[in-house]
N, CA, C and O atoms as a GROMACS GRO file, in nm:
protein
  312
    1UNK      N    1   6.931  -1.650  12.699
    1UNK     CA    2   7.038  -1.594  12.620
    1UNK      C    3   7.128  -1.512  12.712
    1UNK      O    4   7.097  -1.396  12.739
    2UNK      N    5   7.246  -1.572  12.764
    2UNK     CA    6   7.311  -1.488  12.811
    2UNK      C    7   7.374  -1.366  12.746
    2UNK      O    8   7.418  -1.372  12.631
    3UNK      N    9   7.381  -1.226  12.835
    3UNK     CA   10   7.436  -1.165  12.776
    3UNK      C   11   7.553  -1.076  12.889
    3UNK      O   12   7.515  -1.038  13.000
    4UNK      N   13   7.714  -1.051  12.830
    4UNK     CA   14   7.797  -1.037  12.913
    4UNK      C   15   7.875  -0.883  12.925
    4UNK      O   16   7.998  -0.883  12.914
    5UNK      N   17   7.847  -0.831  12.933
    5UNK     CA   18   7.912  -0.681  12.925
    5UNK      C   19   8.053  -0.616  13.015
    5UNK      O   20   8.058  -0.595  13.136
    6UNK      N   21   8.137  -0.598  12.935
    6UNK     CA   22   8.279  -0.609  13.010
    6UNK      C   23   8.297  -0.460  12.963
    6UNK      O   24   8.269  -0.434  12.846
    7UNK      N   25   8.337  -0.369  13.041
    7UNK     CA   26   8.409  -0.240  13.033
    7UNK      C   27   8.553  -0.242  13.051
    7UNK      O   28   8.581  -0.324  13.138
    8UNK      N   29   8.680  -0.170  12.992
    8UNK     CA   30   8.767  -0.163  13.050
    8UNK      C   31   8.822  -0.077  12.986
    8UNK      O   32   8.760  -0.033  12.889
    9UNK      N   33   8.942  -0.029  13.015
    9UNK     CA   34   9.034   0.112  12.994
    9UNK      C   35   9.066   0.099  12.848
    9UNK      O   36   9.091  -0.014  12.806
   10UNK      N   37   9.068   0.213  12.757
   10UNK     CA   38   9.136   0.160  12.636
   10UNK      C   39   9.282   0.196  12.612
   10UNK      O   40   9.323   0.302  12.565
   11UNK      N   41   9.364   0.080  12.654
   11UNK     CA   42   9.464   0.138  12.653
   11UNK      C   43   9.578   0.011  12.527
   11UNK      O   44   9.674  -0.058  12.561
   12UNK      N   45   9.530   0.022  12.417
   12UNK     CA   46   9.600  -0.054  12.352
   12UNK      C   47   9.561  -0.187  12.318
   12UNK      O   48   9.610  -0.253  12.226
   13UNK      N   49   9.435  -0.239  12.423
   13UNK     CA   50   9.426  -0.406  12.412
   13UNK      C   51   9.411  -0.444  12.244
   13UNK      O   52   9.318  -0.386  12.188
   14UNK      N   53   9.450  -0.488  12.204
   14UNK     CA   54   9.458  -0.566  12.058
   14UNK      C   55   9.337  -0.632  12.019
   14UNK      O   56   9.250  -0.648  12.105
   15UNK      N   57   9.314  -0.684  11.863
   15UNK     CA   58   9.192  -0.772  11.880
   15UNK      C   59   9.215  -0.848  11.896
   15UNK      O   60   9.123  -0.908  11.952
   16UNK      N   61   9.354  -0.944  11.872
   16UNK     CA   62   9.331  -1.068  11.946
   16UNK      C   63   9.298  -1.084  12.073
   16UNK      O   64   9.238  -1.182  12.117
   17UNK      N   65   9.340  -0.986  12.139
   17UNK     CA   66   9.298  -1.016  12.333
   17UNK      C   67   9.173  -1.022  12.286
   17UNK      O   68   9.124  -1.133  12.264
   18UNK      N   69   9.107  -0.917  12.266
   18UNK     CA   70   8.981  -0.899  12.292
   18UNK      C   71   8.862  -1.006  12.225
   18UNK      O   72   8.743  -1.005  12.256
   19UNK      N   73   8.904  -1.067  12.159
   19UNK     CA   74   8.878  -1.180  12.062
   19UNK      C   75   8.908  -1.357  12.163
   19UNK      O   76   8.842  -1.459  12.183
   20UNK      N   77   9.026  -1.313  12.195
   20UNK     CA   78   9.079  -1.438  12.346
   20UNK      C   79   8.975  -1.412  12.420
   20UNK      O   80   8.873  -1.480  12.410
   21UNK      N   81   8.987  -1.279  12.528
   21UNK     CA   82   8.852  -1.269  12.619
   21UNK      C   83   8.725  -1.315  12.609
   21UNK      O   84   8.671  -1.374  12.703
   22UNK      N   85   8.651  -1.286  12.465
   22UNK     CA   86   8.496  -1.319  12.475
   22UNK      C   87   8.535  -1.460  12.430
   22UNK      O   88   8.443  -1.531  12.468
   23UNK      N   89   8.632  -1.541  12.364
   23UNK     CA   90   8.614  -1.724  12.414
   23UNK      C   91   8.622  -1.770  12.513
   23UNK      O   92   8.553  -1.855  12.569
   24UNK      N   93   8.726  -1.703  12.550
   24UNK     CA   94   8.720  -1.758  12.733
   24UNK      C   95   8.606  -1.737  12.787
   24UNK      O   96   8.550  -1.823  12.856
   25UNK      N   97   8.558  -1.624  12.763
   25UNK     CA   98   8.357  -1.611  12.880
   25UNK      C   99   8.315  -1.688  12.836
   25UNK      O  100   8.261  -1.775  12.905
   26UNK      N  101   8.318  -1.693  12.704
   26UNK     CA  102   8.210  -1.782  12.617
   26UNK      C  103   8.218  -1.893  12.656
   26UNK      O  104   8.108  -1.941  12.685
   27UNK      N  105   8.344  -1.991  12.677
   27UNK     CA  106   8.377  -2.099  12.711
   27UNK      C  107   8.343  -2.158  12.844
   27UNK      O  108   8.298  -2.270  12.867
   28UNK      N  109   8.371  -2.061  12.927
   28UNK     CA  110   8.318  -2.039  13.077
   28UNK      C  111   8.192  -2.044  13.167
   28UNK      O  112   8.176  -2.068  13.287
   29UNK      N  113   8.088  -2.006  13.036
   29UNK     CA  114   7.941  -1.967  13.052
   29UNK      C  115   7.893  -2.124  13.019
   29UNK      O  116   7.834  -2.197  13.098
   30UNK      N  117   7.928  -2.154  12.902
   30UNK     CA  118   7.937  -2.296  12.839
   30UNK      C  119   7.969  -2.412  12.956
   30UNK      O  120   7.891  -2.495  13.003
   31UNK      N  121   8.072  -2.396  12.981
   31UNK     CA  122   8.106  -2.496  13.105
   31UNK      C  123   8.092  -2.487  13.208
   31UNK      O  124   8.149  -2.582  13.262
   32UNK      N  125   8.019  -2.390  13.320
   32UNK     CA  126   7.981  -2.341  13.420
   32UNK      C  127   7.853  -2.386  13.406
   32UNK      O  128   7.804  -2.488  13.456
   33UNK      N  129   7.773  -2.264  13.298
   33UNK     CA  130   7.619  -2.290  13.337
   33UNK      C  131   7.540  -2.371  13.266
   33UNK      O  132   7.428  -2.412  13.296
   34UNK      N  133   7.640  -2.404  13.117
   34UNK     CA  134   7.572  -2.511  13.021
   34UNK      C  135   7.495  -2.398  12.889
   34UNK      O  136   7.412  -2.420  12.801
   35UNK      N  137   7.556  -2.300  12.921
   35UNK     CA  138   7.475  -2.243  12.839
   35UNK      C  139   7.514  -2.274  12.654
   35UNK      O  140   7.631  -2.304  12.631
   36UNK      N  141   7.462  -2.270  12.590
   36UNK     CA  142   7.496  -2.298  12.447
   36UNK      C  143   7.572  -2.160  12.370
   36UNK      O  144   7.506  -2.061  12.338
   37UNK      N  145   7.722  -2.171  12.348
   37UNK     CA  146   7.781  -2.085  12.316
   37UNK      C  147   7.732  -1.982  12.204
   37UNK      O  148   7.770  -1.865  12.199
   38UNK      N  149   7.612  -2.059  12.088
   38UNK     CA  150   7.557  -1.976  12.010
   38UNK      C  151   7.458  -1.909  12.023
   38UNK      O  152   7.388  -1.870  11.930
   39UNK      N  153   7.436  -1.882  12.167
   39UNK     CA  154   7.320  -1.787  12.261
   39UNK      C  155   7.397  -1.703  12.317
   39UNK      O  156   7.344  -1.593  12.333
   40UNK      N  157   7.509  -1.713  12.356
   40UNK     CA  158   7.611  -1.619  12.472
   40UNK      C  159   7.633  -1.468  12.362
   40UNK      O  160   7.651  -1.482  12.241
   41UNK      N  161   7.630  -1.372  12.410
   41UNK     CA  162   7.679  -1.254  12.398
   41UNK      C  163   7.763  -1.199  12.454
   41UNK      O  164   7.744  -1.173  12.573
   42UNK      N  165   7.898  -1.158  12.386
   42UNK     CA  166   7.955  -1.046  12.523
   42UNK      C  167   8.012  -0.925  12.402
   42UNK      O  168   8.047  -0.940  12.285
   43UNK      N  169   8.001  -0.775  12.506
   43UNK     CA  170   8.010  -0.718  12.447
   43UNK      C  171   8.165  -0.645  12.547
   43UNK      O  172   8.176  -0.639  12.669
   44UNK      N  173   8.258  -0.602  12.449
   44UNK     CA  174   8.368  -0.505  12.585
   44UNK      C  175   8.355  -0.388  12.509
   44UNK      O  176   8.349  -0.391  12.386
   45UNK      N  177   8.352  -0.286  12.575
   45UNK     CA  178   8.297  -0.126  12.563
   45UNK      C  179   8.424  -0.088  12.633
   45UNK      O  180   8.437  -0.113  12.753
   46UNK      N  181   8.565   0.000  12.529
   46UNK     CA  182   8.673   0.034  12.604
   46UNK      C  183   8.682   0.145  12.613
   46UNK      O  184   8.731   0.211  12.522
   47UNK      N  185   8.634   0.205  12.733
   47UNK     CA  186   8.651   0.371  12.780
   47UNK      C  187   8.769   0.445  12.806
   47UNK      O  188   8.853   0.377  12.864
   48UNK      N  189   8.806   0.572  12.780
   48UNK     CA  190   8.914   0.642  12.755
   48UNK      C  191   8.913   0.630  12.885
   48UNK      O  192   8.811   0.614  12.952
   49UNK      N  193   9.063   0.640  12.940
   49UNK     CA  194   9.143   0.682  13.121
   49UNK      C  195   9.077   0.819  13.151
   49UNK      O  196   9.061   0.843  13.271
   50UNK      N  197   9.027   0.936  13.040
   50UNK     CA  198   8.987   1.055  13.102
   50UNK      C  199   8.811   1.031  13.118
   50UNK      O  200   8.750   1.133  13.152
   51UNK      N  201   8.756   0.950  13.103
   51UNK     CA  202   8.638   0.896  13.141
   51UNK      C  203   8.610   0.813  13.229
   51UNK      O  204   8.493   0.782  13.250
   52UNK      N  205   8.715   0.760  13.299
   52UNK     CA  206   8.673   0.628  13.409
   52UNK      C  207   8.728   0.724  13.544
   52UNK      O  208   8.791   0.825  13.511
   53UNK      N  209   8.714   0.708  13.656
   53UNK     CA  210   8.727   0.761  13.791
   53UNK      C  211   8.726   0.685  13.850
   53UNK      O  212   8.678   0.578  13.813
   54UNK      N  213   8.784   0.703  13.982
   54UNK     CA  214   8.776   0.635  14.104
   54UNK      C  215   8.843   0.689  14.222
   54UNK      O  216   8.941   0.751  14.180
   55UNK      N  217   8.838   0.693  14.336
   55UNK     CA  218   8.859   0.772  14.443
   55UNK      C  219   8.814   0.924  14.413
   55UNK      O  220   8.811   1.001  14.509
   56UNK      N  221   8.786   0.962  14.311
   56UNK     CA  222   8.760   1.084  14.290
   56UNK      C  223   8.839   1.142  14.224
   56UNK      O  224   8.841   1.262  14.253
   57UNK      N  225   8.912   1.112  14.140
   57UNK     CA  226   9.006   1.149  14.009
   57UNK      C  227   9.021   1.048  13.953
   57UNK      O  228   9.026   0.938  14.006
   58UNK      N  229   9.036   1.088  13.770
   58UNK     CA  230   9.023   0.986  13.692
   58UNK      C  231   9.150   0.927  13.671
   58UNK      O  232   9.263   0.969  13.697
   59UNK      N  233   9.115   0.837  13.625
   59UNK     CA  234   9.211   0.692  13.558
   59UNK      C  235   9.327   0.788  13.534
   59UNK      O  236   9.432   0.780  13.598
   60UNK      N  237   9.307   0.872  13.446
   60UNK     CA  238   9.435   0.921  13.376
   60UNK      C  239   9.581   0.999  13.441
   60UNK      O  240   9.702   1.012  13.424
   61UNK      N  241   9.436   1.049  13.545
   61UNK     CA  242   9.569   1.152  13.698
   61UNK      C  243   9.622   1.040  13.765
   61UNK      O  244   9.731   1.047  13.822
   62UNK      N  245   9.543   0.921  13.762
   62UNK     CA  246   9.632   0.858  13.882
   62UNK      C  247   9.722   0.796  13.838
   62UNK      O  248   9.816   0.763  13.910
   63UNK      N  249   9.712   0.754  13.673
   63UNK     CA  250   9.845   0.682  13.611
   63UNK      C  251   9.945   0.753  13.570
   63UNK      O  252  10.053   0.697  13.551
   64UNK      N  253   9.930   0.886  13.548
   64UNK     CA  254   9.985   1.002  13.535
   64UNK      C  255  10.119   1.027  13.673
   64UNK      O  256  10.239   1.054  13.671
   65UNK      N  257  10.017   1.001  13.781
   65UNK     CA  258  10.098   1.017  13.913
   65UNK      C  259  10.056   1.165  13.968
   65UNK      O  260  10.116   1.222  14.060
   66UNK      N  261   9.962   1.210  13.909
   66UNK     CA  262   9.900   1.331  13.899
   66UNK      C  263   9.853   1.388  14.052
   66UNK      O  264   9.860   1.493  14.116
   67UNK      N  265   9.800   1.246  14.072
   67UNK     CA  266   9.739   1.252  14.255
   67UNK      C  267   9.750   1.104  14.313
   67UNK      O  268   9.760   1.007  14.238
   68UNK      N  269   9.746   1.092  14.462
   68UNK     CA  270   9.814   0.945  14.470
   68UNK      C  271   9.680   0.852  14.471
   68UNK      O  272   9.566   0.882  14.507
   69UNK      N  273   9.727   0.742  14.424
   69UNK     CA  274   9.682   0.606  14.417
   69UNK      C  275   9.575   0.588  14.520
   69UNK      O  276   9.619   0.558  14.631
   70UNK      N  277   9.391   0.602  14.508
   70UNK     CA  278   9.330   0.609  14.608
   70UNK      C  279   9.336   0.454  14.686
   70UNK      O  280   9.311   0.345  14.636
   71UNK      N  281   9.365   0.476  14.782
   71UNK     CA  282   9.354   0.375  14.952
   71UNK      C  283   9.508   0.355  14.982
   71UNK      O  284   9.553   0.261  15.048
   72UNK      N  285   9.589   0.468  14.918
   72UNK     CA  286   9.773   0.407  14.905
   72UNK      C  287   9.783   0.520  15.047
   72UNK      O  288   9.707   0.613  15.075
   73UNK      N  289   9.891   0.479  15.111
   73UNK     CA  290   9.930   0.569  15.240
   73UNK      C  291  10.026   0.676  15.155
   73UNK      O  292  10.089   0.648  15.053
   74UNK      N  293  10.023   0.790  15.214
   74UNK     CA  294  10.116   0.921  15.179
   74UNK      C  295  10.252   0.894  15.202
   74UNK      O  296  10.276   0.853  15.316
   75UNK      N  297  10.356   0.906  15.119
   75UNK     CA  298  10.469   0.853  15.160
   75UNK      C  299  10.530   0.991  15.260
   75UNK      O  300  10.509   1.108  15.227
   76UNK      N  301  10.616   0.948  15.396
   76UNK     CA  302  10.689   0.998  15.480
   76UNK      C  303  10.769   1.086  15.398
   76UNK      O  304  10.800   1.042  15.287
   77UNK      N  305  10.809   1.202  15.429
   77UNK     CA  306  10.945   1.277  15.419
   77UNK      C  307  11.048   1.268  15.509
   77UNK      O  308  11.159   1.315  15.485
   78UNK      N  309  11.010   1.190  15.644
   78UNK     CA  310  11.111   1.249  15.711
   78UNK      C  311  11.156   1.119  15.708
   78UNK      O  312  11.263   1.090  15.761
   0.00000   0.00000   0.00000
């Protein structure tokens, strides 16, 4: 029984996306591994921007512009 667990930001996705997404895995798992679509599970778990991190400040500062974009070069002044 596969089972598929997708996290991502909640920033609006609709249910149809999210409804598109788990056919497409579903479809994917199906035609990849053969698995029987009425065994496949997927679940998407959408976490707030002030809960996800990365470089060491969260989602929300860096879309914010709050702090720069971690692995982005510092832009020049001169």
């Amino acid at each position: 029984m596969p089972f598929v667990s997708i996290r991502i930001t909640r920033e609006g996705n609709t249910a149809e996306q999210k409804a598109q997404v788990i056919r497409e895995v579903t479809e994917t798992l199906e035609r990849v591994l053969h698995k029987p679509p009425e065994w496949t599970h997927v679940v998407i778990e959408e976490v707030d921007t002030d809960n996800w991190g990365f470089g060491g400040h969260t989602t929300t500062a860096v879309r914010q512009g709050l702090v720069p974009m971690p692995g982005s070069q510092p832009k020049n002044s001169g």
